[in-house]
Each structure stands twice: as C-alpha cells, then as structure tokens.
VOGU-3710 file (C-alpha; in Angstrom, 3 decimals, decimal comma):
1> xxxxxxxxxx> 162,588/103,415/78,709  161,844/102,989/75,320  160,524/106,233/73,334  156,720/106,456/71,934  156,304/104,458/69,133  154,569/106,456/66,053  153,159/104,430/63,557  150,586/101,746/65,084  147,252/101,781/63,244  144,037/99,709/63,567
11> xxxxxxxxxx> 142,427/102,652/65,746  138,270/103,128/65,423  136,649/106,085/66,513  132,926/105,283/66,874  130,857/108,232/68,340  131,965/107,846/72,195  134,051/104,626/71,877  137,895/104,656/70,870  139,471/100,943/70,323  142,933/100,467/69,151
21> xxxxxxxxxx> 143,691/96,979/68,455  147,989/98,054/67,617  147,848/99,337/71,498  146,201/96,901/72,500  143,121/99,342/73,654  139,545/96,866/73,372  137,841/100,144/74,490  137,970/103,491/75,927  134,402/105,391/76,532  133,469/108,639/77,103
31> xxxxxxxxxx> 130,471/110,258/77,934  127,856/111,743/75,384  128,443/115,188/76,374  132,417/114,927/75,092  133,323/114,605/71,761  136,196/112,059/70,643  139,268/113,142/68,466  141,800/110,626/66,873  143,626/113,575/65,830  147,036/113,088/67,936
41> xxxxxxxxxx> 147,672/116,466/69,282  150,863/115,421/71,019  153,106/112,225/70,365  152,188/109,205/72,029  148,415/110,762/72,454  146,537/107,951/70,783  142,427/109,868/71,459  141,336/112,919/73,191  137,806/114,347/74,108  136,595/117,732/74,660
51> xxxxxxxxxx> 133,531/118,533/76,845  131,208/120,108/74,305  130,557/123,298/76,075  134,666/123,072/76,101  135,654/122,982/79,982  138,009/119,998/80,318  139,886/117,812/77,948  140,580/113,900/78,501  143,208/112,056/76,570  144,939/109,041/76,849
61> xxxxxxxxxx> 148,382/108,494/75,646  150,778/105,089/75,363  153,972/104,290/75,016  156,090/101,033/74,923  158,305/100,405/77,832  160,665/97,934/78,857  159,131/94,553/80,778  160,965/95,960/84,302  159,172/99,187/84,346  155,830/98,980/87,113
71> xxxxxxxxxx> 152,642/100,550/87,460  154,052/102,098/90,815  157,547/103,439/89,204  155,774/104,837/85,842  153,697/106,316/88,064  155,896/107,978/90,308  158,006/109,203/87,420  154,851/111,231/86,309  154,808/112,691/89,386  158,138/113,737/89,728
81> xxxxxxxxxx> 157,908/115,540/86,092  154,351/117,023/87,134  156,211/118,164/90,204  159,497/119,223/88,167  157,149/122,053/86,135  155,596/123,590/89,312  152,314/121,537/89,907  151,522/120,469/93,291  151,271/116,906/92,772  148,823/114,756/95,239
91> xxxxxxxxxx> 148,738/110,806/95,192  145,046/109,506/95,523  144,118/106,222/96,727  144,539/103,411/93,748  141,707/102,614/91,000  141,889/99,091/90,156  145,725/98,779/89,330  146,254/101,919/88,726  148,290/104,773/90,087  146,197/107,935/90,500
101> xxxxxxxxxx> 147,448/111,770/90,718  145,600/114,452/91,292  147,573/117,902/90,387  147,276/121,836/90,636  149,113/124,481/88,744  151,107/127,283/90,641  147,886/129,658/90,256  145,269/127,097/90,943  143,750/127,822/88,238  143,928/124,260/86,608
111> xxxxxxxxxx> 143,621/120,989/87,846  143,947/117,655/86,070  143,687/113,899/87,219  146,233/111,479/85,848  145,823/107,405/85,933  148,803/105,101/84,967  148,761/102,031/84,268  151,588/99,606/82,738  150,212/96,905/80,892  152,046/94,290/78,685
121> xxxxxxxxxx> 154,912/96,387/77,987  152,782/99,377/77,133  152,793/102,318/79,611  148,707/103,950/79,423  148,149/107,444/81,115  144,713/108,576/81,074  144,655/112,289/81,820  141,682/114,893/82,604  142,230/118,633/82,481  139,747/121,108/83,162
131> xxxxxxxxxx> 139,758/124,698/84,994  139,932/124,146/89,007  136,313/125,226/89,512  134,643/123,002/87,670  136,964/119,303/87,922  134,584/118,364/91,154  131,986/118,049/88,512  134,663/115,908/86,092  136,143/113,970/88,833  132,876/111,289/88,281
141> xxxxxxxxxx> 133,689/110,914/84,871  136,957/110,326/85,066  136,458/107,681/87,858  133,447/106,033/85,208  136,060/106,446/81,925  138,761/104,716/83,716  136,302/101,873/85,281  135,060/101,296/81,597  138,619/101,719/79,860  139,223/97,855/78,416
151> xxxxxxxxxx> 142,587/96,698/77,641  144,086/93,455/75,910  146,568/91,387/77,330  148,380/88,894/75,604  149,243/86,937/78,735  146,464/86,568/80,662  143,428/87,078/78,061  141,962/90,757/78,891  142,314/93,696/81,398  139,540/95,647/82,323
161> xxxxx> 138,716/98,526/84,135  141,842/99,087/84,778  142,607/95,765/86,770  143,329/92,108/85,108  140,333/89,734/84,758
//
C-alpha cells in the first residue's frame, strides 16, 4: 500500500456537488438537506456532509494504492480494521462494483455504511455515520449518493455509479 497522498488540488465545491479532477472524482452529490465541507477533517478525507439538523455525517476519502490491490481485498481490509476496534462488521450484497459494509459499535448506539471501491490506482471509501435509530432513514441516501458518485478513468473513459461504463 501506498500512504494518502496530501497535496492534490483542482477540488470544486458547488452547493451539493463535490468534483475533484486530481482524484479523479467527475462528481459526488448529496442531497439538499446535507451541507458539503471541503474542509479535510481527517487525512485522505477529500469532502464531507452533515445532515443539517446534524444526525449523520457522509464523507468520502481516497488514497493511492498499488495496481495489485482489488475492490474485494481493499474491502475486506476495511473490515478487518472495523472489526479490529470492536464494531460488528456485516457484508451487504454489492452496489455496482463496489464492496459494501454495514457496521455497529459495541453499544449499538452508532451505525455507519461503508462502500469501497478501487479505481485506477486510487482506493475511494464512501462512508455514512449516523446514530443507530435513525440510519434506516439514511440508508436511501447513501444507496442514491453512491449510484450518482461519478468517477474518471483513464483507461476505459469514465466510471459511474460506482461501476465502469
């Protein structure tokens, strides 16, 4: 693995639509009701959104890997290091090419929903986090902001929703 790269620019933040050309992002939308930070919080976070009345969180971070790492074995190394600090970690059926967790802390108290997806060298995780009782209510929008999320591929034009055109 390589480590996050810090640096890239050429990111646009336009009400609910993120785009970073350096990450090869075309677009990443989110709906009205969540506003859209640049501000990295983390490193490797490229965007995050809060839900305005401040219940969940999305974000969606990237980081440049080497050309043998897989959707499938990215993936299942996020699960093992969900797993590793105490969340009970539950595969869900794929989204386009990507590889879907669902996950619980220890008290049940918070849930999130994780989608990886490897991509041209670049490892994408799109995460939501919100308190347990109300992620039934996010669980449509993340399944709509990962159907819309629009990447760029240098080999075979674009990749969209998460899945190759």
């Amino acid at each position: 693995m390589v480590g996050f790269v810090s640096g890239r620019v050429a990111a646009d933040v336009d009400r609910n639509v993120f785009s970073n050309r350096a990450w090869s992002i075309e677009q990443l939308v989110v709906p009205r009701e969540w506003q859209l930070s640049e501000q990295q919080s983390y490193p490797g976070i490229l965007v995050s959104a809060v839900h305005r009345a401040g219940e969940g969180k999305i974000t969606l971070g990237a980081e440049c890997v080497e050309p043998r790492v897989t959707t499938e074995n990215y993936g299942e190394k996020t699960r093992l290091a969900l797993a590793g600090i105490h969340f009970t970690v539950s595969r869900l059926p794929a989204q386009g090419e990507a590889y879907v967790l669902d996950a619980v802390t220890h008290d049940k108290q918070t849930r999130l929903r994780q989608a990886v997806l490897v991509n041209d060298g670049i490892a994408y995780v799109l995460t939501i986090k919100a308190p347990s009782k109300v992620m039934p209510a996010f669980a449509r929008v993340f399944e709509d902001v990962l159907r819309q999320m629009k990447l760029e591929s240098s080999a075979s034009g674009s990749t969209s929703g998460p899945t190759r055109r």
